[in-house]
N, C-alpha and C positions, 0 to 999 in steps of 0.2 A: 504494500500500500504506500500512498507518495503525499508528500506536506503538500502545499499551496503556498504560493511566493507571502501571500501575507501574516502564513505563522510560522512554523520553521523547526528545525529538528537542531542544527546546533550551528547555523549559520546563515539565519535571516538575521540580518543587522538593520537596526533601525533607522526612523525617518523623522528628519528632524524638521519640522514644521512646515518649514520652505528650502525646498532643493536647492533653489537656485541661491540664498544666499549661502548655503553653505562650499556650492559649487566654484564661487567666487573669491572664495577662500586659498584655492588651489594653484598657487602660480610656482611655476619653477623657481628652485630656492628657497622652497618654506619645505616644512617636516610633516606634512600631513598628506593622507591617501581619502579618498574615498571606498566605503565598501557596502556591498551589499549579497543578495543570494542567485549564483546562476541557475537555479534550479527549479523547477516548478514538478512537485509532487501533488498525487490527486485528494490523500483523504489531508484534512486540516489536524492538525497537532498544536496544541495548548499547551503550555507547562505552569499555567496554574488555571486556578477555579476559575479568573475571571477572565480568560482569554490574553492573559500579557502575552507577548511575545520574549522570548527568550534573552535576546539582547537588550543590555540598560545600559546608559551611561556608566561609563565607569569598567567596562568588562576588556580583557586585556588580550591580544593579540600578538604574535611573535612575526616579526619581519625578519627576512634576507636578503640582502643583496647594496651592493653600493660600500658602504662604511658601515651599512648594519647586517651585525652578526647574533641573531636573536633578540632584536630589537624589542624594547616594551613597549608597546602602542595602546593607546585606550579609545575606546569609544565614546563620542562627546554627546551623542545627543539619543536617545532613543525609537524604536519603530522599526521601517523596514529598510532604513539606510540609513546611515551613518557618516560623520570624518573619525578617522584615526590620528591622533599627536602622539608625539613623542616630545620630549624634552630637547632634546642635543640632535643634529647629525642633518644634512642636507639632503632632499631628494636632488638626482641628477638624470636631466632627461634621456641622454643617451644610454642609461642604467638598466636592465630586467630584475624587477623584486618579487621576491616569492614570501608566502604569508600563511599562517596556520592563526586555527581558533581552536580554543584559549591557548594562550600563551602557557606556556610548560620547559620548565626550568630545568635548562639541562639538554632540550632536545637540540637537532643538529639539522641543517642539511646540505647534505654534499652529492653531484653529480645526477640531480633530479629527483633525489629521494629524500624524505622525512624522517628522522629515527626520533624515537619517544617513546618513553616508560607506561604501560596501560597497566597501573599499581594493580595488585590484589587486594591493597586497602586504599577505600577513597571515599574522599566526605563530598556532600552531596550540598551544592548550596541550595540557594531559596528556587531556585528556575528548578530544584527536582532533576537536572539531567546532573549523569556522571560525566568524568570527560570523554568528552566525543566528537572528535578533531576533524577539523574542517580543511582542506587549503585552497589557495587561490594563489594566483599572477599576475602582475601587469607590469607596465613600461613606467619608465617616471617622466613619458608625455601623458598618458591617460590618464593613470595615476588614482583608478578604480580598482580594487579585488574582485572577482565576483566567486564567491566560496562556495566550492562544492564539500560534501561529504566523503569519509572515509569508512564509516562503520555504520552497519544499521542500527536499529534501537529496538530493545526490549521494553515493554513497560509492563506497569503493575502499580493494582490499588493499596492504596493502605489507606481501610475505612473505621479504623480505631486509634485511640488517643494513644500513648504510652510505649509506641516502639522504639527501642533504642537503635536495635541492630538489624539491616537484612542480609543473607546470604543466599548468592545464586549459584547456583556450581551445575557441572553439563552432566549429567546422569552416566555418561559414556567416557568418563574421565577425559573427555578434549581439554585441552591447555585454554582458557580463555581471558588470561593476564600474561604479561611477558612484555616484551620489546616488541614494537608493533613497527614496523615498516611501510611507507608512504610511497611507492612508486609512480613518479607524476610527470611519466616521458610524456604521456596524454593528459593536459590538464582538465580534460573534459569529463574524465575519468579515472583518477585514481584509482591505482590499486594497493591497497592495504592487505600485509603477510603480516604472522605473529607469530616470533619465535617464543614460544610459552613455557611459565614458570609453575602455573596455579591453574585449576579446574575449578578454581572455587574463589569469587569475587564479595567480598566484604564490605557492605555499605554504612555508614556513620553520618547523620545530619553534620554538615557544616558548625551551624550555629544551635547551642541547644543541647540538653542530654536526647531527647527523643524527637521524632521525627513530625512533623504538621500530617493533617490528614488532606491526601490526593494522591494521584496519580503519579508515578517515578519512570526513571527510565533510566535504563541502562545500556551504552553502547558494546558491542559486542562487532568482532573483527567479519570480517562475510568468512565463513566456512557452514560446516554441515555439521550440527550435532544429531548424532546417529542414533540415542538413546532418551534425546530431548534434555529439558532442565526442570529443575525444581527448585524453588525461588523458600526460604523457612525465613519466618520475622520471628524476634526476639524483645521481649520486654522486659522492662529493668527487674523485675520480681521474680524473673526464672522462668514464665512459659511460652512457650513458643506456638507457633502453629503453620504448616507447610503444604503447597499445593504442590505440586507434581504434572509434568507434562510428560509423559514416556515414548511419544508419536518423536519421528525423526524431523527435525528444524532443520532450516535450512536457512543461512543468513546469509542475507542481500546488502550490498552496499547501499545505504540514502531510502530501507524498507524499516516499514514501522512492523514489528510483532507485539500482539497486545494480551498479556494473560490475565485481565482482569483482576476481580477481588481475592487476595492473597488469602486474608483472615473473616473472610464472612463464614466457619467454620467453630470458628473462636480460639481462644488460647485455650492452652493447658501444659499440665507438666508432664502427658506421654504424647511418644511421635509411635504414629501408626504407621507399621510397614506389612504391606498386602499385595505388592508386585515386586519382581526382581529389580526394577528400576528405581523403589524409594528402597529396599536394601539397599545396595548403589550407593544409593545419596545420602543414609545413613550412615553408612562407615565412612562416606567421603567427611563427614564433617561430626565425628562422634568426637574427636578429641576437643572440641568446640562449644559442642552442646552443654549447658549448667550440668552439674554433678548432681540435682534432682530428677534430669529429665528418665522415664521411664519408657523403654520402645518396646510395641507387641506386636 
């Protein structure tokens, strides 16, 4: 399934009130890009209740090329397009610069590729998505990004107050945390590989011991999980409660997967196992589970 240019999955950047002054902004010699999403997907994707758009003021982006070498850029205004500032460093029009969303500390890129850490533990801020890297290009004449996607997204509801923790892990033991690689000889189309550390991805609210009630999302590399996933949330009291998917997934780059409501089930302190696939997912994550938890 596919976003629409006016909401976005982790790379519609906003629109700041009037294009044109901000377009006015952009002369050779200053430090600022324009960006926005090259992409137009069919269903609409939200990342909160009331339909914000992912991108705010303030969210930060990594540049290359020219004098910048992981350049920190922010977003000035919100919507569906945006400028980017930096502090220091000239754009130069005979330049090509290349651009990821969010900026991520540490990453690289050399010879038309991305490299970056897709943690096993990641906190989640208020927009509910995990990191889920975007990249773009452009000339420092255009001096526009238009961001495509690397990884599709999983998502999932949390319709109770109190969860501190979620864990998603691939039922078939696939690697889905590691070094994640961006290949973007096509920048039409990245391709994202993930040399993998972890089966089992660890969520923690940003801000907050527990998590607000809505809809999450989690980026996940495009391969084939053979055995499906099973997403178990965690609350600060010890009980837990775990849905299970055991059908074979199949992830698509810039594809929304939606599993619905994780805990309308409810908590408690036993995990039920009744197919070989929450087996599976039980020993994947028993060293993990509270030392109350009871499984039958």
């Amino acid at each position: 399934m596919n976003l629409k240019k006016t909401a976005i999955f982790a790379i519609t950047l906003a629109f700041c009130g009037c294009v044109q002054e901000a377009e006015n902004q952009f002369q050779e010699g200053t430090n600022s890009f324009l960006a926005e999403s090259s992409e137009v997907l069919d269903t609409k994707v939200t990342l909160n209740d009331e339909g914000t758009p992912l991108w705010q003021a303030g969210d930060k982006v990594s540049v290359w090329g020219g004098v910048f070498e992981n350049a920190l850029y922010t977003a000035e205004y919100a919507g569906d397009r945006t400028s980017l500032s930096t502090l220091e460093g000239d754009i130069e029009s005979g330049k090509t610069y290349y651009a990821m969303s969010p900026y991520v500390e540490g990453a690289s890129f050399k010879d038309g590729k991305f490299t970056l850490e897709l943690p096993a533990e990641q906190k989640v801020p208020a927009t509910r998505l995990s990191l889920s890297p975007a990249v773009a290009t452009t000339t420092g004449t255009a001096k526009t990004f238009g961001f495509r996607n690397a990884c599709g997204l999983l998502s999932f509801n949390i319709s109770q107050k109190g969860v501190a923790k979620a864990m998603i892990y691939s039922n078939g033991e696939e690697k889905i945390a590691g070094t994640l690689t961006i290949d973007c000889t096509d920048f039409t189309k990245p391709v994202a590989t993930l040399d993998g550390t972890s089966s089992i991805v660890t969520l923690t609210p940003a801000e907050g011991d527990t998590f607000e009630t809505g809809v999450y999302y989690l980026a996940l590399p495009p391969m084939t999980l053979e055995m499906g996933v099973s997403i178990s949330l965690f609350k600060a009291d010890g009980t837990l409660v775990s849905k299970h998917q055991s059908s074979a997934l199949e992830i698509k780059r810039s594809n929304l997967y939606q599993s619905g409501d994780v805990d309308a089930a409810g908590f408690s302190k036993e995990y039920a196992i009744k197919t070989p696939q929450q087996l599976q997912g039980f020993l994947s994550i028993a060293d993990q589970l509270p030392a109350t938890t009871n499984a039958y």
